[in-house]
Every structure is written in structure tokens, then in C-alpha cells.
C-alpha positions in Angstrom: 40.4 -22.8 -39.1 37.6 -25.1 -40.2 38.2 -27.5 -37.6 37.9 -24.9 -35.3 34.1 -24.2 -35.6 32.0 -25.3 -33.0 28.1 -23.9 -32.5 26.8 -22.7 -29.4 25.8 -25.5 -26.7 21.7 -25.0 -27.4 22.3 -25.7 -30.9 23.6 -28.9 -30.4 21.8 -31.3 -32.2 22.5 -34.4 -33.8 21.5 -34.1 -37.3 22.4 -30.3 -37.4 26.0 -31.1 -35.9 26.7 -33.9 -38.7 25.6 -31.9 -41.4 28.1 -29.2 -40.2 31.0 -31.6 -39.2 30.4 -33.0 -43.0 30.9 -29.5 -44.3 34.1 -28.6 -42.6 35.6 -31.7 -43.0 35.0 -31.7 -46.4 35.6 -28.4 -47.3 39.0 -29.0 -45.2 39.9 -31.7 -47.7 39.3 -31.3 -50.9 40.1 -27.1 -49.5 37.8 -26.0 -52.6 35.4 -23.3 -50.5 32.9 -23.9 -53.7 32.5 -28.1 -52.7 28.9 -26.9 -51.3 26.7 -25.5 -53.6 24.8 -21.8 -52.2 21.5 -23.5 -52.1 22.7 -26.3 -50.0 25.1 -24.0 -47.5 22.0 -22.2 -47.0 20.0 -24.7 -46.0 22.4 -25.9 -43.5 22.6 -22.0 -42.0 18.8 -22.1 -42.1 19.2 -24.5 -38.8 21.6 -21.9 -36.8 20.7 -19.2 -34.7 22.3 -15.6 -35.0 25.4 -16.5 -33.0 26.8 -19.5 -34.8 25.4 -17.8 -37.8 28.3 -15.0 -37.1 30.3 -17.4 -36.3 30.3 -19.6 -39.4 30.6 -16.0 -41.5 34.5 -16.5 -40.2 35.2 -19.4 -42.0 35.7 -17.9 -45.7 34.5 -16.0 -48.2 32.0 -18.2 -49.9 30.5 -19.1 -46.2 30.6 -15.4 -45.5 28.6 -14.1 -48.2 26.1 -17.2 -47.7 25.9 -16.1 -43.6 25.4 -12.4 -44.9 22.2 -13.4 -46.9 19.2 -11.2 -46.1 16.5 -14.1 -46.5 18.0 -15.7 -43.3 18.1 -13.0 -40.9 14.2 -12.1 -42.6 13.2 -15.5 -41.5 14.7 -15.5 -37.9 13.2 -11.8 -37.5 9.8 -13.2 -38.0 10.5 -16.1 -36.2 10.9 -14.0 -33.2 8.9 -11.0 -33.6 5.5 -10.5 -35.0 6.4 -6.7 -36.0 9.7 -6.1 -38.2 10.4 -3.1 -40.1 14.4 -3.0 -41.0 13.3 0.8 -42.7 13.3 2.1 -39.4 17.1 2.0 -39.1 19.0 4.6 -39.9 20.2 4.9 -43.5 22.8 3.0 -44.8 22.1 0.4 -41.6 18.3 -0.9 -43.1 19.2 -5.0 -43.9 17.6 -7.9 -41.7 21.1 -8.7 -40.4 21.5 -5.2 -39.0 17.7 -5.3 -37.6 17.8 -8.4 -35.9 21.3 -7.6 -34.5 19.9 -4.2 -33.4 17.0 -5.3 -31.4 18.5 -8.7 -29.9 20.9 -6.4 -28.1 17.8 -3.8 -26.6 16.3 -6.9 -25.5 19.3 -8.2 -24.0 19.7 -4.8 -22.2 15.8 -4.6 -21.3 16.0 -7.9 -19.5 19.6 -7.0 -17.4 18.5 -4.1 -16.8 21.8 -2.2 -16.1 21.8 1.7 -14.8 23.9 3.6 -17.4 24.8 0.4 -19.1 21.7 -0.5 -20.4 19.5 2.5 -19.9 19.1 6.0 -18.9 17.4 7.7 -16.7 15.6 11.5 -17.2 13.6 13.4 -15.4 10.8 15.5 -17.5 9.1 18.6 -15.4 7.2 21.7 -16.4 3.3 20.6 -15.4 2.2 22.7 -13.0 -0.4 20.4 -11.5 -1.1 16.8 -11.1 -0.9 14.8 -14.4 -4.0 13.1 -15.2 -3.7 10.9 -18.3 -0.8 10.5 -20.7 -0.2 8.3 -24.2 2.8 7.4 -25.7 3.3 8.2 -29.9 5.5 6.8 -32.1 6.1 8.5 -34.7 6.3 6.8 -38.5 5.6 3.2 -37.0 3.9 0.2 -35.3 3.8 1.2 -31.8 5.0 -2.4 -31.5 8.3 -1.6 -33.1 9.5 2.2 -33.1 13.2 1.3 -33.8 14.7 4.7 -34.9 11.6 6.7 -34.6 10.5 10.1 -31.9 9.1 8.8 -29.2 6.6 11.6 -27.9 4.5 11.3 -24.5 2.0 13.2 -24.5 0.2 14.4 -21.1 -2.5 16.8 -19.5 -2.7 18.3 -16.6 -4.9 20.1 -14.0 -3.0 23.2 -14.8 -4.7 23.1 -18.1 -2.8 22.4 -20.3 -1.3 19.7 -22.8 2.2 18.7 -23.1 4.3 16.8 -25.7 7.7 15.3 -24.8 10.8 13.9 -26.5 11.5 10.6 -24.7 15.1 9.8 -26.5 16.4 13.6 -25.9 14.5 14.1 -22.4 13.0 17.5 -24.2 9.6 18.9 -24.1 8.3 19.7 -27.5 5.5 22.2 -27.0 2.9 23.1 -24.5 -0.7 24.3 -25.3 -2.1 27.7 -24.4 -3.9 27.4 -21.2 -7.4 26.6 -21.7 -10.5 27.2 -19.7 -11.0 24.2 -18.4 -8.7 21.2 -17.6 -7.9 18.4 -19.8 -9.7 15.2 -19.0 -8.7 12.5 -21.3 -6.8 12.6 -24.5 -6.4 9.6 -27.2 -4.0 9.3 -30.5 -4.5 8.8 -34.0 -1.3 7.3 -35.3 -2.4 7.2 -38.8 -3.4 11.2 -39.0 -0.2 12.0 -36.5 -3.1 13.8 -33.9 -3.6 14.0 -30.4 -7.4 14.0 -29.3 -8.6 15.9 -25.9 -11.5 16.7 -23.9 -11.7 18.9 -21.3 -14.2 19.1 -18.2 -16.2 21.5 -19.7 -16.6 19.0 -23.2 -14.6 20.6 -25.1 -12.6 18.1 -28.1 -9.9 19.6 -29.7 -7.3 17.9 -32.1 -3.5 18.8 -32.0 -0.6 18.3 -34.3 1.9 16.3 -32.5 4.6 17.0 -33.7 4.2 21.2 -33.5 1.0 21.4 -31.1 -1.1 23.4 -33.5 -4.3 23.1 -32.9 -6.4 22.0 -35.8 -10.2 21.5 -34.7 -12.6 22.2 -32.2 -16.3 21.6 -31.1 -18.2 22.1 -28.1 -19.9 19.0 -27.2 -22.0 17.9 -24.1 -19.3 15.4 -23.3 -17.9 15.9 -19.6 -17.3 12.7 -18.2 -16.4 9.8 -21.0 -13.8 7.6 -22.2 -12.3 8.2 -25.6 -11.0 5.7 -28.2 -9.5 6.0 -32.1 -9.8 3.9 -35.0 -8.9 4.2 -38.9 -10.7 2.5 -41.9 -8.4 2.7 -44.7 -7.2 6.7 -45.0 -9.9 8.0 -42.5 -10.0 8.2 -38.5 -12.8 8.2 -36.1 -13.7 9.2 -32.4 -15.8 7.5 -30.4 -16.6 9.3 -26.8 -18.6 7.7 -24.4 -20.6 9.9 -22.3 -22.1 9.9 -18.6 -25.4 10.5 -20.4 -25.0 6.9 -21.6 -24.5 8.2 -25.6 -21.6 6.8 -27.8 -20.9 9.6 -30.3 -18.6 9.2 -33.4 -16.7 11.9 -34.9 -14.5 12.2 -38.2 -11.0 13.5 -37.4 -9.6 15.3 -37.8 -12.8 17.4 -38.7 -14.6 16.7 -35.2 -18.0 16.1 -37.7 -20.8 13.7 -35.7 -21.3 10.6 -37.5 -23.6 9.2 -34.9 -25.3 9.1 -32.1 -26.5 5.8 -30.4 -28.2 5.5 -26.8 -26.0 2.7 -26.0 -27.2 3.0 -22.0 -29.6 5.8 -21.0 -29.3 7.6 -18.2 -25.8 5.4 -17.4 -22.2 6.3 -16.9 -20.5 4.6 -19.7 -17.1 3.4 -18.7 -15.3 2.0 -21.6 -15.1 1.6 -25.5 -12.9 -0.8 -27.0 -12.0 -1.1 -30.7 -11.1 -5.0 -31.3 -7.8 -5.5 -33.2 -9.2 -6.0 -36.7 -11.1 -2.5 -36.3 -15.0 -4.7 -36.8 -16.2 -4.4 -33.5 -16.7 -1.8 -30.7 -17.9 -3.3 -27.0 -19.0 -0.3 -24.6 -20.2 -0.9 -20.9 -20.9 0.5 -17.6 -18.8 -0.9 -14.7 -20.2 -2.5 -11.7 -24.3 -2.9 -12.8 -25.8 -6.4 -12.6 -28.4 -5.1 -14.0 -26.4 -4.1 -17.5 -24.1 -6.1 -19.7 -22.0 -4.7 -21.7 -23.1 -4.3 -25.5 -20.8 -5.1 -29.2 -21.4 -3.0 -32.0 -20.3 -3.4 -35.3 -17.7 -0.3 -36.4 -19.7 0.6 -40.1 -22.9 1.0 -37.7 -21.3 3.8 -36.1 -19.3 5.3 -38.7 -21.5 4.8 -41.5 -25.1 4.6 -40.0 -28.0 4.2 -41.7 -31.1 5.8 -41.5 -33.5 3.2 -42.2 -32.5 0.9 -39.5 -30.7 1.5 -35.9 -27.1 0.3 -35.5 -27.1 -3.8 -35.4 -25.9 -4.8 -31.5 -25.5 -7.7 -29.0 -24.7 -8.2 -25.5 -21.9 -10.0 -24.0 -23.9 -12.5 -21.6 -22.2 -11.2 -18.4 -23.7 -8.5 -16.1 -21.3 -6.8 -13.3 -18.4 -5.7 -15.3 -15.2 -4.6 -13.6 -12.7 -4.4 -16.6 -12.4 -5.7 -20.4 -10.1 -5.6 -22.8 -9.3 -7.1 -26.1 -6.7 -10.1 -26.6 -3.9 -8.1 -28.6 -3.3 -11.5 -31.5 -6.7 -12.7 -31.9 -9.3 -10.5 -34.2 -12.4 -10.1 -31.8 -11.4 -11.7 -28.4 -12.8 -10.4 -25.5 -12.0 -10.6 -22.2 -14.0 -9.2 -19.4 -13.7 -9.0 -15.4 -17.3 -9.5 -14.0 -18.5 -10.2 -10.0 -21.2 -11.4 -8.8 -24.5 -10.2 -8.0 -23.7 -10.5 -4.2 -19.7 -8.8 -4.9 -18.4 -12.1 -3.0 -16.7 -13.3 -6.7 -15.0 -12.7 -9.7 -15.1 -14.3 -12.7 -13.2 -13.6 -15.8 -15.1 -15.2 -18.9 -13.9 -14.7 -22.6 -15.9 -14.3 -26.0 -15.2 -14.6 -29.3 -17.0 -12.2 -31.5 -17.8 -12.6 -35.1 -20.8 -12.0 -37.8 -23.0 -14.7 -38.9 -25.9 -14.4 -41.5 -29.3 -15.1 -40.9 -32.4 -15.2 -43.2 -33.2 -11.4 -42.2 -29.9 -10.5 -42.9 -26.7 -10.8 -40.3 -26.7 -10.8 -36.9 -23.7 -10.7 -34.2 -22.4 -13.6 -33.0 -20.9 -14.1 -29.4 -19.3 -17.2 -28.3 -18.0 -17.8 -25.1 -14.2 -19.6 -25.0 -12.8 -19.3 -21.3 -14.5 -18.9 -17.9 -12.5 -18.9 -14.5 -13.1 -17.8 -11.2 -9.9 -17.2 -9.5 -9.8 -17.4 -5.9 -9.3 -14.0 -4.3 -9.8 -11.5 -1.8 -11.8 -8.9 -3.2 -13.6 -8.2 -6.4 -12.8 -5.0 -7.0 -9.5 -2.3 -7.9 -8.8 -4.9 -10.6 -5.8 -3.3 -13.7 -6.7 -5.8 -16.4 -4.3 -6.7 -19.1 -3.8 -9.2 -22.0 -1.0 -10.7 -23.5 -1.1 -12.6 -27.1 -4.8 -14.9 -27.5 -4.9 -16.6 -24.4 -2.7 -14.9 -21.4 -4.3 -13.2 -18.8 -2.3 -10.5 -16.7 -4.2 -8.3 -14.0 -3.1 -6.6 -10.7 -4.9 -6.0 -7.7 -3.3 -4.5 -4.5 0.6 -5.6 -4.4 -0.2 -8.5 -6.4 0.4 -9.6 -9.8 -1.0 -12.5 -11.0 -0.9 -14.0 -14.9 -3.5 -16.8 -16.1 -4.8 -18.4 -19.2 -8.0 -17.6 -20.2 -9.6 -21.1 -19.3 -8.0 -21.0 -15.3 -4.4 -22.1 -15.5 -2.3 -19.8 -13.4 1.2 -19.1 -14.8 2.5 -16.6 -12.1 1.8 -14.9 -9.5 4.4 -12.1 -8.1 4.0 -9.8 -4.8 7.5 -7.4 -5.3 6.2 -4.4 -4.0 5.6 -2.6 -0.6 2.5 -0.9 -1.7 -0.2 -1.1 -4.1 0.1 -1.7 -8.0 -1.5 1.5 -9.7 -0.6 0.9 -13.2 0.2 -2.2 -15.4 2.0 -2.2 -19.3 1.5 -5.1 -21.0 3.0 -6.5 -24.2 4.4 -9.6 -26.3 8.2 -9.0 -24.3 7.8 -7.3 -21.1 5.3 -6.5 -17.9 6.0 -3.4 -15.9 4.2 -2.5 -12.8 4.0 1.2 -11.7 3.1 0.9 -7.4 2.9 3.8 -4.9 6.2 2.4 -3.4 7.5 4.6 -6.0 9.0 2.0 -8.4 8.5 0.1 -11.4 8.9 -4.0 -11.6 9.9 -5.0 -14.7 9.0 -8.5 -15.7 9.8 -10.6 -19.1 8.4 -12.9 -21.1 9.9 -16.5 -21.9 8.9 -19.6 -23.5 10.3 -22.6 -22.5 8.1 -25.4 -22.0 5.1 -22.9 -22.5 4.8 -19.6 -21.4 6.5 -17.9 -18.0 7.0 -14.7 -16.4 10.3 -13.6 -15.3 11.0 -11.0 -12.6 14.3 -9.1 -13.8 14.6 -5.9 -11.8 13.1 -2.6 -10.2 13.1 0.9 -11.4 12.9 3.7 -8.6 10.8 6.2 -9.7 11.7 9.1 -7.2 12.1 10.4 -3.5 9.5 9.8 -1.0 10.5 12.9 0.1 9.2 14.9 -2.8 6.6 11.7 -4.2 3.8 10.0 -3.0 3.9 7.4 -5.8 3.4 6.4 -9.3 0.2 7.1 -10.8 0.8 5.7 -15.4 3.0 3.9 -16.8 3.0 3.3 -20.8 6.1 1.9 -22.9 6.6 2.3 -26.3 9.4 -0.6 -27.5 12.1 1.0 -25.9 11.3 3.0 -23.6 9.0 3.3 -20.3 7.5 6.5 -19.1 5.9 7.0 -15.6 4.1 9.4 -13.7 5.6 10.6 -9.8 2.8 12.4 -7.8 4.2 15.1 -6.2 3.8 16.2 -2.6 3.8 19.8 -4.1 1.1 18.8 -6.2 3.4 19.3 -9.3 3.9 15.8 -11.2 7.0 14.6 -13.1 7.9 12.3 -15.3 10.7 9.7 -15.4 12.0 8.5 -18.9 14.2 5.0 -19.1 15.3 4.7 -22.4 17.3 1.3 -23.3 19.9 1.7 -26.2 
């Protein structure tokens, strides 16, 4: 039997094959399965990968029980995700062996790609009207990793009301009364389990979202704004930018005002981002060469004071298009800017971090990438990022993936019609186009960082659709919006298992 074991052709290296060919021919002749000690057997394993680590399990028991050991699954885990959490299996299942196995296998199935084999397909409708934003809740979990977990979408509607759905059972959970107005935007706290809306009239409301009761309310002059969350330690804010040019912060659930900074008088602001370690906030106003967009520090806003207004900077850029935050670096902005004249744009990066000064501490912003990629317009730009220094944005049928100093990894054209949604994160692309389907792409690293193209997802019938408007993913699933001709918008679920 020993002289039967062979490793998988990757794993075929010198020094790891003589160690192993040592082992089995030892342990064949002296046939004493105790001849290695634990500590050395697992240092030997240490060097296989999951499927010759199965394999070797085979041999006897001694081997088995080494292969079975929960510090060398932990170690691969980490060695290929950044997020693991083996409590998120089902009792009885919760070891790194079973986790590893587990979500190897949805990979596997989310880069094949298999109808009924590796996925389903559902079909979610009860909106009455044409969707208008939607986010995706895990429940219990790192949105990066929601192994076991409910998967809710939540969405709103210009029928006026707000929706939660299962994803795994194809379900919806609960619908709101219909309000007075529509529902604009909505945002999620993950840490208090609450869904956040505003509706045209300026109304924020918080929602359990797992029942749909409603829990707060205030009136607010908020009509037009962008809404984001963050949490320091056991408590959760709001920050709404307004068309008046005003970022307010509210407690939540409680709805209380914090603040109230003039970030841009008299100015539609566009977006506010929360960097990943929750120390900065970077507002802006699209498309103004005569504003750049400003950082603020997070205790500013949530804990101002009164003797002194909120310590900012700007990011050195006028003529914002898009911005977002580099997902694995702290404070790592990236933002899309043209120039004065709209014939360019330019994607520069900063790194943003505090620095003390004699008066006290100031905000420091320090530029790390700059590229101008050579396109055909500046503007209807979907801007992504992907780890601390890959670039992903769409613009008409085209896809294209950079690094942040210029260095193009990809560039893909696979649909008929233009790209109106992009889902970024550290395994997969998906593109959402008016052709009614998703593209779904995957990472891989060999000799540095690529792209891969792996299949489409059809979304609908033209005959009832007129495209895709979202798309968000959760780890496994991917939920999209079809515009109905009948003005009544559905949802397709894919769920890989």
C-alpha cells in the first residue's frame, strides 16, 4: 500500500518527494507505523496540499490521525483565505478540515459554473415598481465569508416600499407598510443587524432585518444624499451626505445628530467613504474642477468638539468621477479624476494617515500611483478595487483591470451592451450589462495576478426585460436586478452549493 502513494503532479518537488519516498520506504521496512515520530510526520504534511493530504490519511492509522490534525488544515485556510471562520458550519461539522473542504468545493463550483450542478437559479418578485437600490446582509458574519449563515437582500422600490429576501430559500421575508414617499437609498449596519433608509421626502428610518420592525425615525432635510455606516467598538453611526453640501452623523440605531459639518456649501455631495480601518471619511462632489474632494478624520464627526471645527484635508485632485477605498490596505484611496478640458482621465492613488505637528496633528496625504489610461471617454466610469494595488473599472462593454501605478492586467469586452453594474472581491468579478446577463470572472495568481473569464449568467427575457440594473454578492451567492418592460423589477438569485 505504501509504495502505492504518489502526490499530485504540482506537488512534485525534489526535496518534498525524497522526504516522502524516505517515509514509505522506511515505514515499509522496518513495517513499525511509529518509525516517524508525530512532530516530524507533521512536518513532512506541512509541505502537501489538501489532496495528497487526503491521500496520505489512507496509508494507516498513525498517518491518518497525523493528516486529520486541525493545525494543518488552520494553516492552509489562512494561506488561502484572508477570512476563516470554521463556526459557521453547521454543528458537529465546525474543524478546519471540514472548512477548508467545504469552501474549496464552492469555489470549484463558482469557477465551472454548472446550471443545476453547481448552482441554482430563482426568481424573487413582489416589487411593484422599479427597484432602485438594494444591499446584501449576512447575517452572524464577515460579509467576506457567510458559510452557513441567511443571506438577506434587501431592496426598495418606487412603489414605496422596502423588502427583505431569503437568498438560500428564494423567500421574501417581510415587506414594509407603504410609506409616503419612495425609498431612496438604504445602507446596513452588520454589527446592530439594521437596515438604514431615506426616502425622497428625507425621511431615515431604521429596520430590523430580520422581522422588519421598524425601530426609529426622524425627519431630516436630507433629500438627495448618499448614505454610509460605520461602528467604533459596540456603537454605529450614519453619515448622510446632502445636496445642501452638509455631512450629518447620526447614532443608530437612535437616529441622534452628532454633527453637522459644511463639508461643500451650496454643492451636491456625491459620495462618503469609510476607509477599512474605520479612521478616515473622504466626501466629494463629482465632476467640479473647481472642488477636490476632502478626508476627515471619523472621531471629528462622531465625537466633535466644540472648541475647534472637525480637523480636514484635501485629496490634491479636482474633477472627481469615482473613489473608492483599496479593500486590504488601511487608508488607500483611489480616485477617478478628468481633466479640466474632459479630454482625460487619470486615476491617482493616496495614502492617508495622521502625522503630529507642533500645534498638534494634522492629516497627511501621500500620493502612491498615478496613471492615465488611454480611453475614449472620461466619463460613465463603475470603479472598483481589488486587494492594495488592483484596479477594476468598467465603462461601456468594456472591462478593464490595472495596477495602481499603470500596468494593465486585463481587459475583457464579453458583452453586447453596456456594463451597468460591477461586484468586486478577493475571488471573483461579475459584471451586470443591459444585454441581460452577468459575466463572471475569477481571480488567479500565477506569475502575479490575472483575470479569468469563466462563464455567463442570463439574467431574463428580453421579452419581459430591458436589462440589469445591481448586482451585489455575498460569498456565495449573486443577486441581480432585471428592469422590467412592465415597470415591475425582479430579482434573480444564483446560489452555489
Amino acid at each position: 500500500m505504501l509504495s502505492g502513494l504518489t502526490l499530485s503532479p504540482s506537488f512534485r518537488k525534489d526535496s518534498l518527494m525524497c522526504k516522502v519516498s524516505f517515509c514509505c520506504g522506511m515505514e515499509s521496512k522496518c513495517g513499525d507505523a511509529t518509525f516517524l515520530t508525530m512532530d516530524a510526520l507533521l512536518h513532512i504534511f506541512s509541505y502537501l496540499e489538501a489532496e495528497d493530504l487526503l491521500r496520505v490519511s489512507f496509508v494507516n492509522k498513525f498517518w491518518n490521525e497525523a493528516a486529520q490534525t486541525e493545525w494543518l488544515w488552520r494553516n492552509m485556510c489562512l494561506q488561502r483565505w484572508t477570512f476563516c471562520n470554521p463556526s459557521l458550519l453547521k454543528p458537529g461539522m465546525q474543524t478546519w478540515r471540514n472548512y477548508y473542504l467545504h469552501r474549496s468545493k464552492l469555489e470549484k463550483h463558482m469557477i465551472s459554473g454548472r446550471s443545476s450542478t453547481d448552482y441554482t437559479c430563482k426568481t424573487l418578485r413582489g416589487h411593484d415598481g422599479q427597484i432602485l437600490d438594494l444591499v446584501c446582509y449576512s447575517e452572524g458574519s464577515n460579509q467576506s465569508d457567510p458559510i452557513n449563515g441567511k443571506s438577506i437582500v434587501c431592496t426598495t422600490s418606487t412603489d414605496s416600499t422596502l423588502r427583505a429576501w431569503d437568498i438560500k430559500q428564494g423567500i421574501q421575508l417581510w415587506s414594509s407598510p407603504v410609506q409616503n414617499a419612495p425609498f431612496k437609498k438604504i445602507a446596513a449596519d452588520h454589527q446592530k443587524d439594521l437596515i438604514i433608509s431615506l426616502d425622497s421626502k428625507g425621511t431615515v428610518k431604521t429596520w430590523q432585518v430580520l422581522t422588519g420592525k421598524e425601530v426609529s425615525s426622524v425627519s431630516t432635510c436630507l433629500t438627495l444624499c448618499t448614505l454610509s455606516v460605520f461602528s467604533i467598538q459596540d456603537q454605529s453611526y450614519l453619515i448622510a451626505g446632502a445636496d445642501c453640501g452638509v455631512l450629518r452623523t447620526f447614532t443608530v440605531p437612535e437616529l441622534s445628530q452628532v454633527s453637522h459639518v459644511e463639508a461643500f456649501p451650496g454643492e451636491q455631495i456625491h459620495f462618503v467613504l469609510v476607509s477599512p480601518d474605520k479612521q478616515w471619511i473622504i466626501t466629494g462632489v463629482k465632476a467640479n474642477h473647481n472642488l477636490c474632494a476632502k478626508v476627515y478624520l471619523k472621531d471629528d464627526l462622531s465625537n466633535p468638539s466644540n472648541d475647534c471645527p472637525p480637523l480636514s484635508s484635501s485629496l490634491p485632485v479636482p474633477g472627481c468621477e469615482e473613489a473608492c477605498f483599496l479593500p486590504c490596505e488601511a487608508a488607500r484611496v483611489l480616485m477617478a479624476h478628468c481633466s479640466p478640458d474632459r479630454s482625460a482621465l487619470s486615476f491617482s492613488t493616496f495614502d492617508i494617515k495622521s502625522k503630529k505637528n507642533k500645534r498638534g496633528m494634522e492629516i497627511a496625504v501621500e500620493q502612491v500611483g498615478h496613471f492615465q489610461p488611454q480611453l475614449n471617454s472620461v466619463s460613465g466610469i463603475i470603479l472598483e478595487a481589488r486587494g492594495s494595488d488592483t484596479i477594476v473599472f468598467a465603462q461601456g462593454q468594456v472591462l478593464w483591470v490595472y495596477t495602481i501605478t499603470g500596468e494593465q492586467i486585463g481587459r475583457f469586452q464579453d458583452h453586447n451592451e453596456p456594463i451597468t453594474a460591477l461586484c468586486v472581491d478577493s475571488f471573483r468579478v461579475v459584471t451586470a450589462s443591459s444585454d441581460l446577463s452577468l459575466r463572471v470572472l475569477t481571480w488567479k495568481k500565477e506569475k502575479g495576478l490575472t483575470l479569468v473569464g469563466r462563464y455567463h449568467l442570463l439574467g431574463g427575457s428580453h421579452t419581459t426585460h430591458r436589462g440589469l440594473s445591481h448586482v451585489v454578492c455575498d460569498y456565495a451567492n449573486i443577486v441581480t436586478s432585471a428592469v422590467g418592460r412592465n415597470h415591475k423589477d425582479i430579482l434573480k438569485v444564483y446560489s452555489f452549493q
